[in-house]
TORDOFI-825464 format. One record per residue: residue number from 1; x, y, z of N, C-alpha, C, O in turn. Coordinates in nm, 4 decimals, padded with zeros to 6 digits. Layout:
BEGIN
{lumlo NUM, {X, Y, Z}, {X, Y, Z}, {X, Y, Z}, {X, Y, Z}},
...
END
This chain:
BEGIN
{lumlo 1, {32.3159, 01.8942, 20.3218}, {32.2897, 01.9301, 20.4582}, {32.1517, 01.8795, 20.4988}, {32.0613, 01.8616, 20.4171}},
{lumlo 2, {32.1382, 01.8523, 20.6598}, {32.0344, 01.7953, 20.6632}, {31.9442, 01.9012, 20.7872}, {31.9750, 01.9309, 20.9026}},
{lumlo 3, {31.8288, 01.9366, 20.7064}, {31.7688, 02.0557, 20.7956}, {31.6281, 01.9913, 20.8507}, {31.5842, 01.8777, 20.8325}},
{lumlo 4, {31.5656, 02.1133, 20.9323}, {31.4249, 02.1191, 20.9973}, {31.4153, 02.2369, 20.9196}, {31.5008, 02.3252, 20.9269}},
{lumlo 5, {31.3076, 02.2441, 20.8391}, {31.2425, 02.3690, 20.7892}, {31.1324, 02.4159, 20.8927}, {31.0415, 02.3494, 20.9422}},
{lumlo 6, {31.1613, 02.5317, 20.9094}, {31.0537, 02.6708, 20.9508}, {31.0095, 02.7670, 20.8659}, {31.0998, 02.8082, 20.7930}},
{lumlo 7, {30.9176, 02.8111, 20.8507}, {30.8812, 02.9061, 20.7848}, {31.0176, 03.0203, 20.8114}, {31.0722, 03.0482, 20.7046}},
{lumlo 8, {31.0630, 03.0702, 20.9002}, {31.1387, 03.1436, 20.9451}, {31.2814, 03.1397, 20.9462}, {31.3677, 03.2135, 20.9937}},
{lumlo 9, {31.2829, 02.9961, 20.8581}, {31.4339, 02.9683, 20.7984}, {31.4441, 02.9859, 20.6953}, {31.5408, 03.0401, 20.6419}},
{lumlo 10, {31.3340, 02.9390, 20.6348}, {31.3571, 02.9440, 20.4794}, {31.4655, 03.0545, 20.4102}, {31.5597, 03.0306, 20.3347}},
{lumlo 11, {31.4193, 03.1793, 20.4615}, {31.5024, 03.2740, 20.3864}, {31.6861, 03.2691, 20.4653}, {31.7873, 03.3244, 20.4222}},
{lumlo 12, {31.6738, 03.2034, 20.5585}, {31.8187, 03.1756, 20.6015}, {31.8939, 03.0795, 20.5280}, {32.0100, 03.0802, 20.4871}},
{lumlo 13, {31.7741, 02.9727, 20.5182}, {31.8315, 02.8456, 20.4408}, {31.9008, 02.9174, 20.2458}, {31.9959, 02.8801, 20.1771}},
{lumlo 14, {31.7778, 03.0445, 20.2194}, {31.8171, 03.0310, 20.0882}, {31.9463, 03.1264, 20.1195}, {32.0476, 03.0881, 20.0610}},
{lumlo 15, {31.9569, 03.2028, 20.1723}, {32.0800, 03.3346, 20.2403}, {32.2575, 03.2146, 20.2351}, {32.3758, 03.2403, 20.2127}},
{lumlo 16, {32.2115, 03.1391, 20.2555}, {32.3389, 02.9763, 20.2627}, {32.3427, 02.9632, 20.1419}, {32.4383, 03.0269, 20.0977}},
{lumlo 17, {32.2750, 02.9018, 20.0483}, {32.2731, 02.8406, 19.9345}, {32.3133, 02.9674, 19.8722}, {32.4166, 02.9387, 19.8117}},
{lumlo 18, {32.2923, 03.0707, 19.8570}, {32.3244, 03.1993, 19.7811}, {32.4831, 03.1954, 19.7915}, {32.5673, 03.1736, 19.7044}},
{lumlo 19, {32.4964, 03.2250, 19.9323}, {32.6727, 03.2634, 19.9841}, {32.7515, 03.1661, 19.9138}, {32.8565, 03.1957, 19.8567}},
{lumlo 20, {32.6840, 03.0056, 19.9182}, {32.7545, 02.8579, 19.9110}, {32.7926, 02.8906, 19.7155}, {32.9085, 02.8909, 19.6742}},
{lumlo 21, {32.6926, 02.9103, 19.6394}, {32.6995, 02.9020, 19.5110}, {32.8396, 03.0389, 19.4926}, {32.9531, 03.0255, 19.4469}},
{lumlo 22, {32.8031, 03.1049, 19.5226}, {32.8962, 03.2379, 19.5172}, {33.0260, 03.1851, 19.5344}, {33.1080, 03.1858, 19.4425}},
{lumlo 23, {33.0545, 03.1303, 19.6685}, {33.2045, 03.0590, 19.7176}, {33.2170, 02.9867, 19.5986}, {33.2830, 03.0456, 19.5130}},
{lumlo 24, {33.1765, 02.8840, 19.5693}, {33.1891, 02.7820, 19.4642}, {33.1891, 02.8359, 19.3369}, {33.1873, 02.7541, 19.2449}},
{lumlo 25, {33.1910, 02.9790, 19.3027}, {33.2472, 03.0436, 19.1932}, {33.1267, 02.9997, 19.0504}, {33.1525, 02.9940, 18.9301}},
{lumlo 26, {32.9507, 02.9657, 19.1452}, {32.8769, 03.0090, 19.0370}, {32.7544, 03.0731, 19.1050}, {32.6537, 03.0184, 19.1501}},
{lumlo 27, {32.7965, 03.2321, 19.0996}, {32.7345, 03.3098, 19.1344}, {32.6155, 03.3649, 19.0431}, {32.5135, 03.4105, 19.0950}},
{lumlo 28, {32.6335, 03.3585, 18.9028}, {32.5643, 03.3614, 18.8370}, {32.3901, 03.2741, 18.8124}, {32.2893, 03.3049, 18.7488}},
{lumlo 29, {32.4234, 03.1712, 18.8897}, {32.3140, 03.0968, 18.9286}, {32.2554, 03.1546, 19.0443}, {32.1494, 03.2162, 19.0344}},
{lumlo 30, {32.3061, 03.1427, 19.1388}, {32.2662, 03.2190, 19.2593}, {32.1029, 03.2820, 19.2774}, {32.0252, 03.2510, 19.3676}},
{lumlo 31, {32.0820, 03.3587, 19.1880}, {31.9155, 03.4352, 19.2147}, {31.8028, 03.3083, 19.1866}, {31.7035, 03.2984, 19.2585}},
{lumlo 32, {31.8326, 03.2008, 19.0603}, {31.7373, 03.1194, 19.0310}, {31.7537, 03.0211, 19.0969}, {31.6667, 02.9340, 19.0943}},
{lumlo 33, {31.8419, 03.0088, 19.1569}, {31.8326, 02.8820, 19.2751}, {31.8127, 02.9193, 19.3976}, {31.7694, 02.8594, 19.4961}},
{lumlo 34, {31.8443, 03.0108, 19.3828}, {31.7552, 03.0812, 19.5624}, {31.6327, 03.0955, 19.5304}, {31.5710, 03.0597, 19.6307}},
{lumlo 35, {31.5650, 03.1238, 19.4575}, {31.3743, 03.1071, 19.4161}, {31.3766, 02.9893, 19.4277}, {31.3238, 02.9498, 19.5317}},
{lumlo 36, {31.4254, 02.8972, 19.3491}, {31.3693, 02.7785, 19.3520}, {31.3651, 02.6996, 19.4319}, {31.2809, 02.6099, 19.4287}},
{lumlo 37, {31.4794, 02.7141, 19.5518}, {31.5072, 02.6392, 19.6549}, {31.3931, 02.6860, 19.7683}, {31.4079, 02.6176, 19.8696}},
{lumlo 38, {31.3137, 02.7560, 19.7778}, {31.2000, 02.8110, 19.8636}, {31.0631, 02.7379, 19.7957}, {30.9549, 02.7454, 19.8539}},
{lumlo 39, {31.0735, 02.6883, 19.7064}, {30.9468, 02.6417, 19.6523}, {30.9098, 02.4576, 19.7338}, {30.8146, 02.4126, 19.7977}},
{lumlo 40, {31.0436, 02.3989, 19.6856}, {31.0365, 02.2564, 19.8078}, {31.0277, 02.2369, 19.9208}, {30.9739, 02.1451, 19.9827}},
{lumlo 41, {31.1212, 02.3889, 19.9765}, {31.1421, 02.3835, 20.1203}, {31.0101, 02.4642, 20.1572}, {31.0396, 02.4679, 20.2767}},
{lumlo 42, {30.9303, 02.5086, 20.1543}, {30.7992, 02.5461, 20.1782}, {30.6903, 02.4298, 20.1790}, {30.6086, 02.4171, 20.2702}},
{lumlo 43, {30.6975, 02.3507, 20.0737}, {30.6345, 02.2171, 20.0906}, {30.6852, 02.1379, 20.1885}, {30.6016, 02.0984, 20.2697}},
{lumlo 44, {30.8307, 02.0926, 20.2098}, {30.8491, 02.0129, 20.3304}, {30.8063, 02.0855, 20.4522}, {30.8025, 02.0055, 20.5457}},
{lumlo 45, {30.7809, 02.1756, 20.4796}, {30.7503, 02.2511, 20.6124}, {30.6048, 02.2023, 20.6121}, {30.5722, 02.1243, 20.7016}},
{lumlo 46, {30.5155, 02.2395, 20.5224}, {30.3779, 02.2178, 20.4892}, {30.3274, 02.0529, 20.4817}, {30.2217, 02.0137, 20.5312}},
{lumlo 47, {30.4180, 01.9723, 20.4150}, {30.3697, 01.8419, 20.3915}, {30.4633, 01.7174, 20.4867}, {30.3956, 01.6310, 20.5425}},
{lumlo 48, {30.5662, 01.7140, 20.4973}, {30.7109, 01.6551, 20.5567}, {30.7549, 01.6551, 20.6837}, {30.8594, 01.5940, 20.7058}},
{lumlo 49, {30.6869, 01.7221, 20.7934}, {30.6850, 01.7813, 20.8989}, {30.8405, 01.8687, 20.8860}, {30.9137, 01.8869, 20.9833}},
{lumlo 50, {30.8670, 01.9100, 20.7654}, {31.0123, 02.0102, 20.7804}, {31.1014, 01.9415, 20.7581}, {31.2041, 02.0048, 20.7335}},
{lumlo 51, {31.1140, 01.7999, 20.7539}, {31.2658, 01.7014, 20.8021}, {31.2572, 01.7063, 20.6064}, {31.1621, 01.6946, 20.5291}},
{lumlo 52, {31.3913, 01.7268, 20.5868}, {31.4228, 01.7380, 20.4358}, {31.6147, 01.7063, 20.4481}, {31.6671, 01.7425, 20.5535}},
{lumlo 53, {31.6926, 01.6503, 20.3552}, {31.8090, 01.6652, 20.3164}, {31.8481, 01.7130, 20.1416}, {31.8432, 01.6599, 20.0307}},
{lumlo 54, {31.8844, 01.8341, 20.1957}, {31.9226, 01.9283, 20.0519}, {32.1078, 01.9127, 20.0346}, {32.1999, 01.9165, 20.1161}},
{lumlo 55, {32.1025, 01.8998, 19.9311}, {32.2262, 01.9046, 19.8776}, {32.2318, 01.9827, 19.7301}, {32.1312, 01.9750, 19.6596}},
{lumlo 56, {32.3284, 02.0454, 19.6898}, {32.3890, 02.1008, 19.5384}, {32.5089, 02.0330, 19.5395}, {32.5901, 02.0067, 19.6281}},
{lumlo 57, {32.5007, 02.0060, 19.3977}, {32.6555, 01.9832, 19.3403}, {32.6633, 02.0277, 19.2041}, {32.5738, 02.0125, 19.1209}},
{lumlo 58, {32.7928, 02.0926, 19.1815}, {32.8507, 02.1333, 19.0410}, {32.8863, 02.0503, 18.9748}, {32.9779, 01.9808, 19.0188}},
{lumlo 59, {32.8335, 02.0215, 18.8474}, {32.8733, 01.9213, 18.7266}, {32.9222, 01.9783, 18.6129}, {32.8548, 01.9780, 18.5098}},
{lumlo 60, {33.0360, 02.0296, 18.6185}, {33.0660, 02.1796, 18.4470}, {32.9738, 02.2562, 18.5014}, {32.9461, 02.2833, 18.6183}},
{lumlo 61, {32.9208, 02.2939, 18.3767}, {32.8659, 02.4238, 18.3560}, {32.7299, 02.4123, 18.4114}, {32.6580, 02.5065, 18.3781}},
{lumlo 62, {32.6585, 02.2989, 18.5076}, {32.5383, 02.2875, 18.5657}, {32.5564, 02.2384, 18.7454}, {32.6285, 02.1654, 18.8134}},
{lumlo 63, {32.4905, 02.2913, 18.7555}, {32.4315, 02.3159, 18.9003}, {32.3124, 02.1849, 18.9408}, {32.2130, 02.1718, 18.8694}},
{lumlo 64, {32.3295, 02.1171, 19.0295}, {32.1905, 02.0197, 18.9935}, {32.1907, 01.9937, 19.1617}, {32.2584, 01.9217, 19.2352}},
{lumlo 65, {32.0776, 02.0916, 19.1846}, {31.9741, 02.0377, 19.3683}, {31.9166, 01.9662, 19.3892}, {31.8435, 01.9154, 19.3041}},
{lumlo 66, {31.9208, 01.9301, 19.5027}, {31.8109, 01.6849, 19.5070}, {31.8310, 01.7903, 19.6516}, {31.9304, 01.8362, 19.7080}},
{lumlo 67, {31.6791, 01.8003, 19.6769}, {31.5955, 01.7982, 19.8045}, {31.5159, 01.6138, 19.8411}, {31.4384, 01.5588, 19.7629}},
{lumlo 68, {31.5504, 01.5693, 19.9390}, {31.4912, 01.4854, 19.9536}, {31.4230, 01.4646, 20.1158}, {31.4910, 01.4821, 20.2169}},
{lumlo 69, {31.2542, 01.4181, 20.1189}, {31.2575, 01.4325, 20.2328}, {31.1394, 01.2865, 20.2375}, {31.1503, 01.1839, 20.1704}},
{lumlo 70, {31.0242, 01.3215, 20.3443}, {30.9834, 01.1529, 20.3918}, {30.8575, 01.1378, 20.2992}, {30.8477, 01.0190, 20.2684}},
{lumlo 71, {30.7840, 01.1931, 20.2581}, {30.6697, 01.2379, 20.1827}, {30.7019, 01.1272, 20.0490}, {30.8092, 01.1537, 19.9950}},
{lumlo 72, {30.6253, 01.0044, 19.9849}, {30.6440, 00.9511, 19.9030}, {30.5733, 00.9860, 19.7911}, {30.5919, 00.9270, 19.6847}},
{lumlo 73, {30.4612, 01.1123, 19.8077}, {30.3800, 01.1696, 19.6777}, {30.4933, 01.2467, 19.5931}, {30.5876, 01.3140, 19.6347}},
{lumlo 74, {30.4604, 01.2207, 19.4816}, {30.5603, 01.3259, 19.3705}, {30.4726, 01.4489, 19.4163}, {30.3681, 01.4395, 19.4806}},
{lumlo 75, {30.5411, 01.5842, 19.3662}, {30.4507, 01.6984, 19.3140}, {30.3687, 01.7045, 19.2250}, {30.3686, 01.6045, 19.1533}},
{lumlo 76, {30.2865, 01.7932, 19.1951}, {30.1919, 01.8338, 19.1112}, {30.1970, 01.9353, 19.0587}, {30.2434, 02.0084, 19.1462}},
{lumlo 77, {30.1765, 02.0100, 18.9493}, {30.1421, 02.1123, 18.9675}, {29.9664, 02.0921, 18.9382}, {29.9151, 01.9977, 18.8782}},
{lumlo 78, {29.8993, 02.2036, 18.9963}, {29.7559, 02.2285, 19.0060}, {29.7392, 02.3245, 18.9284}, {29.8218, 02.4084, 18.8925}},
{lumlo 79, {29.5479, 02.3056, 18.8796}, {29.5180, 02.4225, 18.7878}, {29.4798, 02.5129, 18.9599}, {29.4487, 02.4622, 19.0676}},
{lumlo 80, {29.4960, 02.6337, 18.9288}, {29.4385, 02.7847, 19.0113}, {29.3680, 02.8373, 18.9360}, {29.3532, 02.7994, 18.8198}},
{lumlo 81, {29.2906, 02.9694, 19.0056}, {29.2454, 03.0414, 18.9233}, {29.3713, 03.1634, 18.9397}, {29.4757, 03.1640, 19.0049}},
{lumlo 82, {29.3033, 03.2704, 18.8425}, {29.3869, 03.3339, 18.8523}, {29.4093, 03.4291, 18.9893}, {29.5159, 03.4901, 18.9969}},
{lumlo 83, {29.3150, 03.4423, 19.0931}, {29.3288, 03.4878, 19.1924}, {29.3686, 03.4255, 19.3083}, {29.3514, 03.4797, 19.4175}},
{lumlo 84, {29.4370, 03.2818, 19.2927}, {29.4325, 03.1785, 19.4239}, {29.5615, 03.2735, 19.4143}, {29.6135, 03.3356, 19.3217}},
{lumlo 85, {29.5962, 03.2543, 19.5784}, {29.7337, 03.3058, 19.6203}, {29.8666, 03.2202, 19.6238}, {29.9736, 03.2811, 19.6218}},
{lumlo 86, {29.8653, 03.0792, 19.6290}, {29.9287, 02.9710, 19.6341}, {29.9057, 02.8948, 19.5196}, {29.8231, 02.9336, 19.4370}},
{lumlo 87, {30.0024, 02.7344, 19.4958}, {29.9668, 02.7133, 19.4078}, {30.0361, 02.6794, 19.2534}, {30.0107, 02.5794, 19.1862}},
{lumlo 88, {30.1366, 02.7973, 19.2140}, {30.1773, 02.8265, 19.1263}, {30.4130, 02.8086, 19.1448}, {30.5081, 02.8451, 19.0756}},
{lumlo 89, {30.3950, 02.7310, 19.2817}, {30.5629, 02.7610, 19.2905}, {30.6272, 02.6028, 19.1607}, {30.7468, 02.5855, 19.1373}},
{lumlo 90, {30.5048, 02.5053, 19.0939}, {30.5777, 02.4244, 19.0416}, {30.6655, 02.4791, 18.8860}, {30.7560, 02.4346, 18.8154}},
{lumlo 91, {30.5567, 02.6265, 18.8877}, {30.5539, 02.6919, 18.7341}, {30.7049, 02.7890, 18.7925}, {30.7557, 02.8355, 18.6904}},
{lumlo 92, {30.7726, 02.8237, 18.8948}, {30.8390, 02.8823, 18.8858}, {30.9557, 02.8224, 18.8825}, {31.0552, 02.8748, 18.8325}},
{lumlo 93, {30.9532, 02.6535, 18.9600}, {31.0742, 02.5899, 18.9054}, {31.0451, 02.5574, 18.7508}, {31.1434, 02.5929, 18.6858}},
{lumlo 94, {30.9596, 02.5104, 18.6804}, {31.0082, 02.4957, 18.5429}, {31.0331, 02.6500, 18.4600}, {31.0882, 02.6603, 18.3504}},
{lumlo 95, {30.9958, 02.7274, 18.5155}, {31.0624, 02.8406, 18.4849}, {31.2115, 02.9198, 18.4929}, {31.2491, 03.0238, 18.4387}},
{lumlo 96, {31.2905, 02.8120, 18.5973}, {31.3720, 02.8883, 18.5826}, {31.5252, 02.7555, 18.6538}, {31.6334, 02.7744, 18.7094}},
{lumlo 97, {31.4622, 02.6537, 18.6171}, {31.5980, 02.5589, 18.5920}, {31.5458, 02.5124, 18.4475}, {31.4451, 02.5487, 18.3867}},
{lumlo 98, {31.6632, 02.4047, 18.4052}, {31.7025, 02.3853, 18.3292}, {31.6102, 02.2718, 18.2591}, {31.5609, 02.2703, 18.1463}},
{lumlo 99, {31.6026, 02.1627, 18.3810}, {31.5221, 02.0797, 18.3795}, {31.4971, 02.0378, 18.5315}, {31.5919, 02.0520, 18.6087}},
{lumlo 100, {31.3804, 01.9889, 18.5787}, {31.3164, 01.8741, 18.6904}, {31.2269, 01.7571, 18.6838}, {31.1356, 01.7202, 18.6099}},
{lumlo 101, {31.2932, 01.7083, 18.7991}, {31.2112, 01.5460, 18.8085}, {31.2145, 01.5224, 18.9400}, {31.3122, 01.5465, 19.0109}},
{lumlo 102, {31.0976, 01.4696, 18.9822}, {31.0821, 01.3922, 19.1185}, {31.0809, 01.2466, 19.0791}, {31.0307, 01.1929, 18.9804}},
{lumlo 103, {31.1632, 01.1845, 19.2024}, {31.1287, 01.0158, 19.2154}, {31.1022, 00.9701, 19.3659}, {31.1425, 01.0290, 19.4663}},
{lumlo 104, {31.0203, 00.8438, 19.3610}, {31.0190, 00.8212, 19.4766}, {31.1228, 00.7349, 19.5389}, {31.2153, 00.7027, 19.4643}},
{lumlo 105, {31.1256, 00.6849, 19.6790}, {31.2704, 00.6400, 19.6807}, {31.1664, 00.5815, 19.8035}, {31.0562, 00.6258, 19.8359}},
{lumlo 106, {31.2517, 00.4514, 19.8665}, {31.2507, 00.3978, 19.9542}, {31.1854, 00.4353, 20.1180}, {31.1212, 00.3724, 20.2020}},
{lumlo 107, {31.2504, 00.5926, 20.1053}, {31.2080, 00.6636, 20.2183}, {31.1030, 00.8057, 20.1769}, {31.0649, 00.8998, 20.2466}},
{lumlo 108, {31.0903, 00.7873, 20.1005}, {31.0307, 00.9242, 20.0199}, {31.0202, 00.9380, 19.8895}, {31.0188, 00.8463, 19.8074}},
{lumlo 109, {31.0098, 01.0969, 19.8603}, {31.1148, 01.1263, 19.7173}, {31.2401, 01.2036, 19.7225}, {31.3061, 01.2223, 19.8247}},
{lumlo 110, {31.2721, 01.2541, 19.5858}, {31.3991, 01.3225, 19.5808}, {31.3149, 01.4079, 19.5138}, {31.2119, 01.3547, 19.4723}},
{lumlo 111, {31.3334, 01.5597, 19.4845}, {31.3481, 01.6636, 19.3559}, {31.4583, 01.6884, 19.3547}, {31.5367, 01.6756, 19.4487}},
{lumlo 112, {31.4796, 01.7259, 19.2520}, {31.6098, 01.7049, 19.1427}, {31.5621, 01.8474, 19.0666}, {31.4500, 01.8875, 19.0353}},
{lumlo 113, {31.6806, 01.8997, 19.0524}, {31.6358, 02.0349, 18.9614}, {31.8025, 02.0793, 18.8978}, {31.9056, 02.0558, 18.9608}},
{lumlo 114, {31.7990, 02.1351, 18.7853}, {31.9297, 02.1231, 18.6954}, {31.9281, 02.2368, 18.6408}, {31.8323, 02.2801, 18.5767}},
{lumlo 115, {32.0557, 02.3088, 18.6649}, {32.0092, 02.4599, 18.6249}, {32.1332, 02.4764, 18.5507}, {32.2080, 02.3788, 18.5576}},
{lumlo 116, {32.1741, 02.5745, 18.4819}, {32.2507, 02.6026, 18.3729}, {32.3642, 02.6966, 18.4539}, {32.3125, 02.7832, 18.5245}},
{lumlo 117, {32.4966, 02.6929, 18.4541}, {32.5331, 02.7900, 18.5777}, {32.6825, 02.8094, 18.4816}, {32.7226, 02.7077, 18.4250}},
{lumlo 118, {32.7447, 02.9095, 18.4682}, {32.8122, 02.8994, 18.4339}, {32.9829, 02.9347, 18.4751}, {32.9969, 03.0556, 18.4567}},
{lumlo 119, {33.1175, 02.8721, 18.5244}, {33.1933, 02.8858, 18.5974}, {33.2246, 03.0678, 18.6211}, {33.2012, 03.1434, 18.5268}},
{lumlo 120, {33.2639, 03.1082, 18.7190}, {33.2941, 03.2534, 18.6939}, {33.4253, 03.2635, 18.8287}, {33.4331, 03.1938, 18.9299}},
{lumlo 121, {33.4993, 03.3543, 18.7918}, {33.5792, 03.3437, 18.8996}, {33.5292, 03.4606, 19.0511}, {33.4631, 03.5644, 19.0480}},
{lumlo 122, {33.6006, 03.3808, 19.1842}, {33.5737, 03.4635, 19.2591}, {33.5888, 03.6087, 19.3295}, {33.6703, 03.5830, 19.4182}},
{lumlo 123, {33.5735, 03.6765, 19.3354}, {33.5664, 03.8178, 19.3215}, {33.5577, 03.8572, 19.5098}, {33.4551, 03.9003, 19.5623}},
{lumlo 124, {33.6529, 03.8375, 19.5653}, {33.6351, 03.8454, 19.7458}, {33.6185, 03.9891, 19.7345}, {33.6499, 04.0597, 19.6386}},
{lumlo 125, {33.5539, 04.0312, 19.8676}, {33.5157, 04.1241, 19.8842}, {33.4090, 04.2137, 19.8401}, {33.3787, 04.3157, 19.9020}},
{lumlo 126, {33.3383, 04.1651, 19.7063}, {33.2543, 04.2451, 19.6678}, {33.1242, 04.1674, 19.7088}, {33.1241, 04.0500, 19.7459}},
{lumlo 127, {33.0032, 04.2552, 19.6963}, {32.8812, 04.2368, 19.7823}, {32.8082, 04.1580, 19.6877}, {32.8037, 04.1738, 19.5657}},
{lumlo 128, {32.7491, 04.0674, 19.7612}, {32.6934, 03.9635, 19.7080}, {32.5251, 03.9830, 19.6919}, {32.4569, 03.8930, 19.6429}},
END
């Protein structure tokens, strides 16, 4: 999908990706890809003027997100101290996919993030 990030979407954008993984019967992923998916899309708002194209796709038993937007710098992560308030969202994607990589591309980069998900069947009606 191809979005404008707002600060004021973000949690809509991740509220989609939650419902979307759930439909697609890997709900079990669901909480670590909704964190993680707020960590890029906070940077494209901040660095990208917002213009980003996010996509997921299921591969077996993995989950793998490619945010791509116009920005041709890879990420970083930075040293903080321990009191900076920002800063620290590169430590929460390697915390909690599988693996990541940025590349640059023609128009930008991509992040790429690969998370471990495992098939489950769907369960209608119960609260997500």
């Amino acid at each position: 999908m191809s979005l404008t990030v707002e600060p004021s979407k973000i949690g809509v954008i991740r509220r989609v990706v939650i419902d979307r993984l759930h439909d697609l019967g890997h709900g079990s992923a669901a909480p670590d890809v909704g964190l993680v998916v707020t960590e890029p899309l906070a940077n494209v708002h901040k660095h990208a003027e917002g213009v980003c194209h996010l996509e997921i796709e299921p591969q077996g038993e993995r989950l793998v997100l490619r945010l791509s937007d116009t920005v041709h710098a890879p990420p970083t992560t930075r040293r903080h101290s321990s009191s900076a308030e920002t800063g620290r969202g590169l430590l929460l994607v390697e915390a909690l996919t599988e693996r990541w990589e940025s590349g640059v591309t023609s128009t930008g980069k991509v992040v790429t993030c690969t998370f471990r998900a495992s098939t489950e069947p769907t369960q209608a009606g119960l609260p997500r």
